[in-house]
Structure formats: structure tokens, C-alpha cells
N, C-alpha and C positions, 0 to 999 in steps of 0.2 A: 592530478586527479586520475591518470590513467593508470595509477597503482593499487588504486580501490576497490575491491573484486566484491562482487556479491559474496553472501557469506556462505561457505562450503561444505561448514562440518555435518549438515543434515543430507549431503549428496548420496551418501550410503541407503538412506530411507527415500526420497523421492527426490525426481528430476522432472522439470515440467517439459521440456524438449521430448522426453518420452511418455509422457502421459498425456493418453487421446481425448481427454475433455478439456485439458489445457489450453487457452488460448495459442501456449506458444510452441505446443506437436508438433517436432518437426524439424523444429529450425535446427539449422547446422552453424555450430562457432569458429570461426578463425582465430585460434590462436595468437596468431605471427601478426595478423593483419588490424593496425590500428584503425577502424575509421568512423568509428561511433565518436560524436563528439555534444560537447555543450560550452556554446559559444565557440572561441580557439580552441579549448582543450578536450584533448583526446579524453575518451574513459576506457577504462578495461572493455576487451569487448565480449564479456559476460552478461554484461547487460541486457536487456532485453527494450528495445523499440516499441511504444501503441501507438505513436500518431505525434506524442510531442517532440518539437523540436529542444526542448530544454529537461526534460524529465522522462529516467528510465527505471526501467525496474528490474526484479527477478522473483518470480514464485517459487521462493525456498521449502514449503509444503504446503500439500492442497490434503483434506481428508476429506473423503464424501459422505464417509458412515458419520462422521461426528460433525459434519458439515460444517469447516472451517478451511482458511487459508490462510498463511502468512506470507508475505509481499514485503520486501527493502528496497530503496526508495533513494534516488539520486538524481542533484541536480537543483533546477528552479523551477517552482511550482507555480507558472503562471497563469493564470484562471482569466485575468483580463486582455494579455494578447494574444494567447494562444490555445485558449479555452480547455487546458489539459485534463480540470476536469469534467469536460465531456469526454473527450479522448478516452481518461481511464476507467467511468464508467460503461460506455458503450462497449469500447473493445478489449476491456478484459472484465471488468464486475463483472455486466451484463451475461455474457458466457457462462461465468462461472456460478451467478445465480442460478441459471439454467442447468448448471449441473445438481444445484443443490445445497451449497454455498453461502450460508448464514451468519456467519462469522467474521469478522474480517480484522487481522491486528497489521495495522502497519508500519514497517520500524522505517523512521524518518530522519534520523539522526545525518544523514546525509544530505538531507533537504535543504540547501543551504539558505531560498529564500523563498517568501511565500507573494504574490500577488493577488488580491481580491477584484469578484468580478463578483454575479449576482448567485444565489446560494440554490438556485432550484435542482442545480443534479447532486446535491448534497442532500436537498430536502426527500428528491426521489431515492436516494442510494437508503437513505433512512427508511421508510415508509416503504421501502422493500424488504429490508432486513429484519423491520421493529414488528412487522405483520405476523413470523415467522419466529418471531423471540430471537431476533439477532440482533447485532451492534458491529458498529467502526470502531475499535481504535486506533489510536496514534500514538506510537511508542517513540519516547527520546526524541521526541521534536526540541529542535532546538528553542531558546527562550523569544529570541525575537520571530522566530518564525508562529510561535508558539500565539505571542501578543498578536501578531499578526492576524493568523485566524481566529480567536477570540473577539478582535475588533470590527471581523465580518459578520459575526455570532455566530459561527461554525459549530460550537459549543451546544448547539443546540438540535446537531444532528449526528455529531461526532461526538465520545469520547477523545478528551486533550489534555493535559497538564497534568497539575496534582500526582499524585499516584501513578500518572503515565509517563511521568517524567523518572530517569534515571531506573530503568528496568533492566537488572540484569537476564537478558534473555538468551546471552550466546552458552552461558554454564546450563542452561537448562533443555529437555527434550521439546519438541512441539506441542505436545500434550498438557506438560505441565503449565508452559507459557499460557494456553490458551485459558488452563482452568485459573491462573493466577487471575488473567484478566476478568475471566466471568467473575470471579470473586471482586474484584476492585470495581467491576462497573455500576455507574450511576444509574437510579434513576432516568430514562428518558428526561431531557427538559419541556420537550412541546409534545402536546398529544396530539393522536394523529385524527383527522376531521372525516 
């Protein structure tokens, strides 16, 4: 795994280490030095750390005029030991709502496994985003990972599968990926009370 790098070719357009609404302004990477890990194994240490121990990320772009962001996505996604997603709403959504931040696609293809816990910061991330005319999704989640959140009804706060599955997004700009998604996205399934 520690050969896995976030994806790089958008580094030329934005870096979230330098941009000061970014949750992650700031941070300086080692190179040389391995010691970001999930479980025994090391991961590149491009990564970026919120709180879980099994799941990292890296904000590949954030726009605030078009108010979107794209986030890739490594590891296990544990929601019942480790509550990751509170982790990744509080300490990086949340933030990046506050900048502005409606949009949200996230490439999971490296997600390797999903654990279900109860669905309320999934229902809040929605019902933040859907107020606003925004959405989640989840790009290239793998299939089991995929059934997995499905059978928590994730599905019902997130865009998942179908159309979100097998997205070439590394050929394409930021912009295009994001306007592909607005095109492919559903209907909300639950409205909001």
C-alpha cells in the first residue's frame, strides 16, 4: 500500500497544504519518512490524517466560486469502531462547508472495506448540502464496498453505484468531473423534514 500516492496530475491547479480554508494549511510532508499507516502497512505519506485510525485522505481540489471539492479516499471505512464518519464530517466537511463547499465527489476506489454504524452524520452531511442544492458522491466504490453501504441505506443520503461506478475521472479536468456528476445525479431519495 505504501506505493499508492494520492492522485497528482491536478497539483499544478491546487494544493490543499496551501490553501488557507483548507482544513489541511499548512501541513508539511516527509517524504523519506514512512509512518502514516493502516493496520501493519505503511501508506505513502501524502496522505492526509482527520482523526481515523484506518482511513486517509487528500483534497485533490477545493473551488469556492463553484463550490465543490474532490477528496480520494484510502483504507477502511469504519463507521462502527471508529466512527470515521464523524471524524470526516466534523474535521474536514464541516470546515469546508463553512467555506462554502456544496458539492462533494469522492473517489473511493481505494476504499478497500466499509463498516456500518448508525447513518445520522450521513443524514446531517445530506441536509447540509441538499438545503444548498448540493450532493455526495461516491465515485468507483468498489462492489462490495458498494453492497455494503447500500445495506446500511446510505443510498439514501449519498449518491453510489450505477453511473458512479467505473468513472473515468483521472482523463478529465476538475470542472468537467464535477459537471459529469451534476449530470448523472439522482433525485434526492428522502426529503428533507
Amino acid at each position: 500500500m505504501h506505493d499508492i500516492e494520492p492522485y497528482y496530475d491536478w497539483r499544478h491547479r491546487y494544493i490543499a497544504a496551501e490553501d488557507e480554508q483548507s482544513p489541511f494549511f499548512g501541513t508539511v510532508y516527509d517524504e523519506f519518512a514512512f509512518t502514516k499507516r493502516i493496520y501493519n502497512y505503511l501508506i505513502h505519506p501524502q496522505w492526509d490524517e482527520f482523526g481515523s485510525p484506518t482511513l486517509y485522505l487528500k483534497v485533490l481540489y477545493a473551488d469556492y466560486d463553484d463550490q465543490y471539492a474532490i477528496l480520494e479516499l484510502i483504507g477502511e471505512w469504519n463507521d462502527c469502531l471508529t466512527n470515521d464518519i464523524m471524524h470526516l464530517k466534523r474535521n474536514v466537511i464541516d470546515p469546508m462547508l463553512r467555506a462554502g463547499i456544496t458539492r462533494y465527489c469522492l473517489v473511493c476506489e481505494n476504499v478497500l472495506n466499509y463498516h456500518a454504524s448508525d447513518e445520522c452524520y450521513y443524514e446531517e452531511w445530506y441536509e447540509d448540502v441538499a438545503e444548498r442544492g448540493g450532493w455526495v458522491a461516491l465515485i468507483n466504490t468498489l462492489r462490495h464496498v458498494e453492497q455494503e453501504m447500500t445495506e446500511a441505506q446510505l443510498n439514501g443520503f449519498i449518491n453510489i453505484g450505477g453511473p458512479y461506478t467505473g468513472v473515468n475521472w483521472r482523463s478529465q479536468k476538475p470542472k468537467t468531473l464535477i459537471r459529469q456528476l451534476d449530470s448523472l445525479r439522482q433525485a434526492p431519495i428522502r426529503s428533507l423534514h
